[in-house]
C-alpha positions in Angstrom: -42.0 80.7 -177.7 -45.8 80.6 -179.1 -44.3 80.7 -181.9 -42.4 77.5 -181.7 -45.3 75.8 -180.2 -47.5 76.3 -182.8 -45.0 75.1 -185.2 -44.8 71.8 -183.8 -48.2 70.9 -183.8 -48.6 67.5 -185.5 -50.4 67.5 -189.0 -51.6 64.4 -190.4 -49.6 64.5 -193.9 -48.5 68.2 -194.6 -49.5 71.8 -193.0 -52.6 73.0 -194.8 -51.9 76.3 -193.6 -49.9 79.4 -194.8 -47.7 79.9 -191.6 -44.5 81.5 -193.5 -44.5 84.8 -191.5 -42.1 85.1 -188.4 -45.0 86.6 -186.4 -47.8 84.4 -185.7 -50.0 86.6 -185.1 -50.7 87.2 -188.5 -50.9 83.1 -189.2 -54.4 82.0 -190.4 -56.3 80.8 -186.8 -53.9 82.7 -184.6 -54.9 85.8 -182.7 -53.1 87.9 -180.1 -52.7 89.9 -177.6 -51.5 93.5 -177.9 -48.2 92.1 -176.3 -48.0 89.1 -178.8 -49.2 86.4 -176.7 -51.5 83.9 -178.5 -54.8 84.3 -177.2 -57.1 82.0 -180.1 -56.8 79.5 -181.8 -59.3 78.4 -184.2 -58.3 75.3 -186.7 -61.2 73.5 -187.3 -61.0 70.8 -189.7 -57.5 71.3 -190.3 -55.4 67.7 -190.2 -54.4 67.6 -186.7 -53.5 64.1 -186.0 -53.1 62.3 -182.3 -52.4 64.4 -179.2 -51.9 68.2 -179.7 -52.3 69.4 -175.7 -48.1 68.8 -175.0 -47.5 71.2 -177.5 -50.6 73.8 -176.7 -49.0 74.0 -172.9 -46.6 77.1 -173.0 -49.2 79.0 -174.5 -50.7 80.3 -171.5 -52.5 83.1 -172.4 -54.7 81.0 -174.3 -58.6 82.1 -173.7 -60.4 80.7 -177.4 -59.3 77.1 -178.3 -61.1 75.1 -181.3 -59.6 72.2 -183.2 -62.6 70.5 -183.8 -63.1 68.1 -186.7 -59.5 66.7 -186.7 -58.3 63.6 -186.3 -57.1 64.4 -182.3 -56.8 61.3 -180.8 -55.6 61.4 -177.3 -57.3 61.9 -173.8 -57.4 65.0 -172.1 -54.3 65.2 -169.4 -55.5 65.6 -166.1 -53.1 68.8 -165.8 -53.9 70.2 -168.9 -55.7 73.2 -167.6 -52.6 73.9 -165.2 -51.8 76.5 -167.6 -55.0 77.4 -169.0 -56.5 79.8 -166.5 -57.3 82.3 -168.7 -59.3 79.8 -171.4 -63.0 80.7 -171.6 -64.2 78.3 -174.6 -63.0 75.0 -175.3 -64.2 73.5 -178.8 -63.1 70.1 -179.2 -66.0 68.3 -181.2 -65.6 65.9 -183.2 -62.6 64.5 -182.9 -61.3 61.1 -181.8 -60.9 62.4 -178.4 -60.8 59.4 -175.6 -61.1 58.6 -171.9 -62.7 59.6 -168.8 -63.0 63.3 -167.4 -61.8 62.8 -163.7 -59.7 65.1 -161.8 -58.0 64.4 -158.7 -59.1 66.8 -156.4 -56.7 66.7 -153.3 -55.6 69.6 -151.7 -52.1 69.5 -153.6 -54.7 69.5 -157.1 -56.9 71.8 -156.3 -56.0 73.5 -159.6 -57.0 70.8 -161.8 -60.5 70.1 -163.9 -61.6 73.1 -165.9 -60.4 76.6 -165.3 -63.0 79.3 -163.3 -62.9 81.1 -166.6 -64.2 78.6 -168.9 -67.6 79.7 -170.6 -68.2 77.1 -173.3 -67.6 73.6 -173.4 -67.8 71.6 -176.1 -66.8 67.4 -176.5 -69.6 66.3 -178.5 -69.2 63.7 -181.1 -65.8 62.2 -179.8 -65.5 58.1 -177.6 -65.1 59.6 -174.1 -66.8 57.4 -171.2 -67.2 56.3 -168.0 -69.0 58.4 -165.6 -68.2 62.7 -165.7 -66.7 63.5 -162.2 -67.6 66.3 -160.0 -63.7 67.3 -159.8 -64.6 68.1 -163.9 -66.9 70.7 -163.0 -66.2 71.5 -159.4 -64.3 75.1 -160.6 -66.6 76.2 -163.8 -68.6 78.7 -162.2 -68.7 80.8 -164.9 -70.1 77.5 -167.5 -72.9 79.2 -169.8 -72.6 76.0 -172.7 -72.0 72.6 -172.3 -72.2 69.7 -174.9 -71.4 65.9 -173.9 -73.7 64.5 -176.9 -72.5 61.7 -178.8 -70.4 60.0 -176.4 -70.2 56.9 -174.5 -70.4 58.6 -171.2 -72.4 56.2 -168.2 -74.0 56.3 -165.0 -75.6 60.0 -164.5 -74.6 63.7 -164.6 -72.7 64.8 -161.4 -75.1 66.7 -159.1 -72.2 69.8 -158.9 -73.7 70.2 -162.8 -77.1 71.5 -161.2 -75.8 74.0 -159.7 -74.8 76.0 -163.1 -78.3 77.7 -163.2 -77.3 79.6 -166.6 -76.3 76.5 -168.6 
């Protein structure tokens, strides 16, 4: 199934990578697990075009994401990290990435905003705006890097960011 997944991410005019094995593991970016399960992904400047997350969501072993500088333009779905709980850096700078980062954070969604795990975040250099909600944050205890720069983000940092002493 990671297999397939990866196989259908959208590439601006043709796939400038040698993914002809059967096992992606052994795929240029892809790293796994001793079981098989994708665990990184690393395809910076690679030709992505518009929204990759639909097709990243079975892959939920997932802990090392980076597809910056590509041409990703979508926003970030409010349950993408449903099935990320295991991701501990997110790279996805310059891009064409778009939108506000707000969470609902009912009881029934407790589960949404970034995963406890995450470690490194980084959304520089894309148009997301509006104001950053706590509900982002309000799980990303263990946050040691975080980059916002070169957006067109308003209003101030949530107060939730002060408590991430490390950062």
């Amino acid at each position: 199934m990671d297999r397939n997944s990866l196989l259908s991410l959208p590439f601006g005019t043709s796939s400038p990578l040698n993914w002809s094995s059967n096992d992606c593991c052994n795929w240029e970016g892809i790293a796994c697990d001793p079981r098989g399960y994708v665990t990184h992904i690393s395809l910076p400047s690679k030709g992505f075009t518009g929204n990759i997350f639909p097709f990243l969501a079975n892959l939920t072993n997932l802990s090392y994401l980076n597809p910056s500088r590509n041409l990703l333009s979508s926003t970030l779905p409010t349950r993408l990290f449903l099935s990320f709980n295991q991701l501990t850096v997110l790279e996805l700078s310059s891009n064409y990435l778009s939108g506000y980062l707000s969470f609902n954070s009912s009881a029934n969604r407790s589960s949404e905003g970034l995963p406890a795990s995450i470690q490194v975040l980084d959304i520089s250099s894309n148009y997301f705006n509006e104001m950053i909600q706590s509900s982002f944050l309000q799980r990303a205890w263990n946050l040691t890097k975080l980059n916002l720069s070169n957006n067109n983000f308003t209003g101030s940092l949530p107060q939730s960011l002060m408590k991430y002493a490390q950062i």
